[in-house]
C-alpha positions in Angstrom: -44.9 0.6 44.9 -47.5 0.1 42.0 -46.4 3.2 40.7 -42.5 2.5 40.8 -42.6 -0.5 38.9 -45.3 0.7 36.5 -42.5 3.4 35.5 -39.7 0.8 35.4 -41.8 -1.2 32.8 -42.7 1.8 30.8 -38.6 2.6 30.9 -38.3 -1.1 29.7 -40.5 -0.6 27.1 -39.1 3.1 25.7 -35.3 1.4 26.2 -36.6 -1.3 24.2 -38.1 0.5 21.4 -35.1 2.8 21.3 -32.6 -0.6 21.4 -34.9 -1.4 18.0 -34.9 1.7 16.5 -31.1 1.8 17.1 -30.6 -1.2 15.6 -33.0 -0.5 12.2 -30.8 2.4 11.6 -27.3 0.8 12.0 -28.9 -1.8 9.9 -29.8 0.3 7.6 -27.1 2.7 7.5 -25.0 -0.2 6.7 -26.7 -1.3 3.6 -26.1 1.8 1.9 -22.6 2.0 3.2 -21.8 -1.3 2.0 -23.6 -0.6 -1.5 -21.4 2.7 -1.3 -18.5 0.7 -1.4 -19.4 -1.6 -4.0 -20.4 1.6 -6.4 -17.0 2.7 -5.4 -15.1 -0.5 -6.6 -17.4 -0.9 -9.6 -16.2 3.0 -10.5 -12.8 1.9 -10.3 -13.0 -1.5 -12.4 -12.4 -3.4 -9.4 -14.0 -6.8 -8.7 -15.4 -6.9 -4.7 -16.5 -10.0 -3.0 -19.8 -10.0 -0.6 -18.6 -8.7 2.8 -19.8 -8.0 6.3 -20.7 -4.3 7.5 -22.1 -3.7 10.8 -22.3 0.3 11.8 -22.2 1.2 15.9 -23.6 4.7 16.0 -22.6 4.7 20.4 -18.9 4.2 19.7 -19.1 5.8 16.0 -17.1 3.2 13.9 -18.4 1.0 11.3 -17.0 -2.7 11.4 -15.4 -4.2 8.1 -14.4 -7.8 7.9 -13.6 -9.8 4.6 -13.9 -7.1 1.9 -11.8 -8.7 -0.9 -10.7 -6.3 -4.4 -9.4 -8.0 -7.0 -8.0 -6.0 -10.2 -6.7 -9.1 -12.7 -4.6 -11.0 -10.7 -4.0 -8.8 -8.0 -6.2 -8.9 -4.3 -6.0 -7.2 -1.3 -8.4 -8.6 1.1 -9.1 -6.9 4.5 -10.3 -9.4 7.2 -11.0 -7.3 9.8 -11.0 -3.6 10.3 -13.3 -0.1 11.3 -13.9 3.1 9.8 -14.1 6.2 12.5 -16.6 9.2 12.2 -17.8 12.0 13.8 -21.9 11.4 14.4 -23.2 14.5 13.3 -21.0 14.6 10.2 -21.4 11.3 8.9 -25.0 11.2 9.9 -25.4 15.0 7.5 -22.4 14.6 4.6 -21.0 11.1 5.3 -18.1 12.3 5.9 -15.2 9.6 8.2 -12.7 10.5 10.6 -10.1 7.5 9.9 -9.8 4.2 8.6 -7.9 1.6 10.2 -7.1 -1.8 9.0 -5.9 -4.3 11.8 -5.5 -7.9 10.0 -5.1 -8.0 5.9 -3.5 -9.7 3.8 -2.2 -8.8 -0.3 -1.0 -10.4 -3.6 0.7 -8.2 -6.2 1.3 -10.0 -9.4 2.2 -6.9 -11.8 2.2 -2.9 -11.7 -1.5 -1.3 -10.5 -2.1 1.3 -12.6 -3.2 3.7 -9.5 -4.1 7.5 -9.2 -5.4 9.3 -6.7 -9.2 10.3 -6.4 -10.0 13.3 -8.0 -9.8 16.3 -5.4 -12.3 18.9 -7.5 -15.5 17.7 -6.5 -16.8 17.7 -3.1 -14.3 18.9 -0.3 -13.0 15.2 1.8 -10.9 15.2 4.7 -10.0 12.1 6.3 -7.8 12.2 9.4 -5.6 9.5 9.4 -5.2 5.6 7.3 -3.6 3.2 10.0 -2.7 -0.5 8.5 -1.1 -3.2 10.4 -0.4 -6.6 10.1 -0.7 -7.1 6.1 0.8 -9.7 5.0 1.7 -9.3 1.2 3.2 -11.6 -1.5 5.1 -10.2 -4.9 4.7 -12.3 -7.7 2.4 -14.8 -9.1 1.3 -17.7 -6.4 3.2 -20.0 -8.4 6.1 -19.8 -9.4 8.7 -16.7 -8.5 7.5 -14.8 -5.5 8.4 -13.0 -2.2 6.1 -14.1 0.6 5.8 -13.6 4.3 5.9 -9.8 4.0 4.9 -8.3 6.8 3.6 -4.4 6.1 2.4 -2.0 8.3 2.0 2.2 8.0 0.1 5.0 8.2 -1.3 7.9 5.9 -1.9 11.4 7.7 -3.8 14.3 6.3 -5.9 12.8 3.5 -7.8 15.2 1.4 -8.6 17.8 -0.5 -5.8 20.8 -0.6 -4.1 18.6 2.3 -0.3 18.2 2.4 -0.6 14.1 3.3 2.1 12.3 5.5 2.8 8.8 4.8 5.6 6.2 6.6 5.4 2.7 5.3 7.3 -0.4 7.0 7.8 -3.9 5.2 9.6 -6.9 7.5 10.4 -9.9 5.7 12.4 -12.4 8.1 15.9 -10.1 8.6 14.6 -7.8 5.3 13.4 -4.3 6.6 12.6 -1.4 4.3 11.1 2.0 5.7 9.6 4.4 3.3 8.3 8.1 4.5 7.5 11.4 2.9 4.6 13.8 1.7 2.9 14.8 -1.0 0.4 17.4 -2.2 -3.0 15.0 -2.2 -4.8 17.2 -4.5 -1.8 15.8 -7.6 1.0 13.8 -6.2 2.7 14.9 -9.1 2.7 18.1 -8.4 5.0 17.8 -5.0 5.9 14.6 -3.7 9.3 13.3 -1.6 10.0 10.5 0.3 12.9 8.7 1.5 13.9 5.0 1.6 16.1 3.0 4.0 16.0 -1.0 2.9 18.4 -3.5 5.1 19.4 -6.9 4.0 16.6 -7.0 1.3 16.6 -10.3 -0.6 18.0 -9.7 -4.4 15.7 -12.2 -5.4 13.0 -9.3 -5.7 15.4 -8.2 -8.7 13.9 -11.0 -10.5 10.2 -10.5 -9.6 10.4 -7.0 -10.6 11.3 -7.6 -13.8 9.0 -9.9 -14.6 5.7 -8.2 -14.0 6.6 -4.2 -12.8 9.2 -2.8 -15.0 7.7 -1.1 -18.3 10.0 -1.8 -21.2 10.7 1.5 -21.1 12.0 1.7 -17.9 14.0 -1.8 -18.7 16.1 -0.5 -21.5 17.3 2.7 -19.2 17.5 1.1 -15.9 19.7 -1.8 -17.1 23.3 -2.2 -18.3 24.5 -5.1 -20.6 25.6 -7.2 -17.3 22.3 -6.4 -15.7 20.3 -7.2 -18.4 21.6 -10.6 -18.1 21.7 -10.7 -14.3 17.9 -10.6 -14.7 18.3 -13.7 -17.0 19.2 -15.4 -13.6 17.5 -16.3 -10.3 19.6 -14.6 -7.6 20.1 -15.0 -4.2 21.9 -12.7 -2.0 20.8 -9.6 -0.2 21.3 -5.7 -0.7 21.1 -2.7 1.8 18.8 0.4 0.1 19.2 4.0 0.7 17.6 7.1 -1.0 15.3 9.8 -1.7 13.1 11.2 -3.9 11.2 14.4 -5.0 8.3 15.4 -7.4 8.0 19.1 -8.6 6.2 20.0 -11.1 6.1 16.9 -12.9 9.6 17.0 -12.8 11.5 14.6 -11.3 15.1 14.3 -9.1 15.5 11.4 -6.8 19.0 9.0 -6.0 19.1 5.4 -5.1 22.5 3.9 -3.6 22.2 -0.2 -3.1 24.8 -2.1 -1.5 25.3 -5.6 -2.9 27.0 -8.5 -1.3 26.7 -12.5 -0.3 25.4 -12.6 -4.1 25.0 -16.0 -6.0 22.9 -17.8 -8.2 22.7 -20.5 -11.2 23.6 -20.1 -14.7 26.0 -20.8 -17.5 26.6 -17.6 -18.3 30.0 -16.5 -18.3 29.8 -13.0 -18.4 27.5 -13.5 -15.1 29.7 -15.7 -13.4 32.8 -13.2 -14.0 30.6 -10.6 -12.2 29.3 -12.7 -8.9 32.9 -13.9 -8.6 34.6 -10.3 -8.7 31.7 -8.9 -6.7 32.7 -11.9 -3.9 36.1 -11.3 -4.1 35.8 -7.3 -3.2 33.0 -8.6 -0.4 30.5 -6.0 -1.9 28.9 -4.0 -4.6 27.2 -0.4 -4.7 25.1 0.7 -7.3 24.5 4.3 -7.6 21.3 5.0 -9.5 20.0 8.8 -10.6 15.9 9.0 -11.8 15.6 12.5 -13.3 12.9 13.7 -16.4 9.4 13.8 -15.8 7.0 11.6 -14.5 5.3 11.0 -18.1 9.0 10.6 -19.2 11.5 9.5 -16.7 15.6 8.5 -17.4 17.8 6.8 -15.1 21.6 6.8 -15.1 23.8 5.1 -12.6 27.5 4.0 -12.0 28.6 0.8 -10.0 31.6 0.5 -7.5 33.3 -2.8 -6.4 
């Protein structure tokens, strides 16, 4: 009997020490991960709050929660999400399996200027980027902006020489858009298409848009004479989106039909006023827009129907 319980306490004792030693190397493991992560956002210019990392080497994840990025005035914050991996391979190359954000929450104020990581160093793969429940507001925090934006999506096949799979969803109180496609991750410019379905999105975005996303560049071709002054306006009604897109080469060739109605807003423009009232009158309004040119050097044309 003396024996038996001598060996349960020395299996208490080795159980214990390996719970400690566990732990030491979670803790540490997670330290370098979470100084990882701030090299990474200091590499990209990006300002990153203090966060909380914890790493579970049993169930392989690593725990995120309250990583904040700020680039001027834009943040994403994720409150709570995991990173997966495969022991062996993390533990040797750090390499992850997935990264999946449950609860987050966005503010765009203007255009990111993003790229893709460079794909010549080092082989990655990454299996798959699940996000759900981001919540995301367009515009500044005062003044014009789009709130209550509900995102979620996923990212397939991230990596080097990879052909990644994305489908994005956005739900804004009756507003649903649903954006899907591929592209070559090793240069999105190379190959990329998608297409884009958008029902009863609020025109007020028009507004938004202009004010911190559209280059002047892009103004100036996108815009006739009555739009240019439509964007003088705040609107209100809602538009119905459908399209595609394609990347080749650096060469671009993509359509986008909206359908306008219910539309209204404020102003004593006449020209304006004309154009809501004959747009009432015929119930609707399509706009048929073609991008074509490069992606250093695009050109829109389009052609509206009443």
């Amino acid at each position: 009997m003396k024996k038996r319980f001598r060996l349960i306490g020395i299996l208490a004792i080795i159980a214990l020490i390996a719970s400690i030693v566990l732990s030491i190397i979670q803790n540490s493991l997670a330290l370098q991960i979470k100084g990882e992560i701030k090299n990474w956002a200091n590499g990209q210019k990006l300002k990153i709050s203090d966060f909380k990392c914890n790493v579970n080497l049993i169930t392989q994840n690593i725990g995120l929660k309250n990583l904040t990025l700020n680039q001027g005035n834009n943040k994403f914050k994720v409150k709570r999400g995991y990173i997966t991996f495969d022991i062996s391979d993390f533990i040797s190359n750090k390499n992850i399996k997935g990264i999946y954000i449950n609860k987050a929450e966005a503010r765009l104020e203007n255009f990111i200027p993003f790229s893709f990581p460079s794909m010549t160093g080092k082989p990655i793969y990454i299996d798959e980027i699940k996000i759900k429940n981001l919540d995301l507001q367009i515009g500044a925090s005062e003044g014009n902006n789009i709130s209550d934006i509900n995102i979620s999506g996923s990212f397939k096949n991230i990596g080097t020489n990879q052909d990644t799979v994305f489908l994005i969803n956005a739900v804004a109180n009756s507003s649903f858009m649903e954006i899907q496609g591929n592209f070559d991750c090793n240069d999105w410019k190379k190959r990329f298409t998608c297409k884009v379905l958008g029902e009863d999105v609020s025109l007020g975005i028009i507004n938004i848009l202009e004010e911190g996303f559209l280059s002047p560049q892009i103004k100036e071709q996108l815009l006739s004479l009555y739009l240019k002054d439509i964007l003088m306006v705040k609107l209100s009604g809602k538009m119905d989106i459908i399209g595609n897109g394609e990347i080749n080469d650096q060469n671009i060739d993509s359509k986008l039909n909206f359908l306008i109605s219910e539309i209204s807003c404020e102003t004593d423009n006449e020209r304006i006023k004309s154009l809501v009232k004959k747009i009432n009158s015929s119930g609707e309004m399509q706009i048929n827009y073609k991008i074509y040119g490069t992606t250093s050097n695009p050109f829109l044309t389009y052609d509206m129907i009443f």
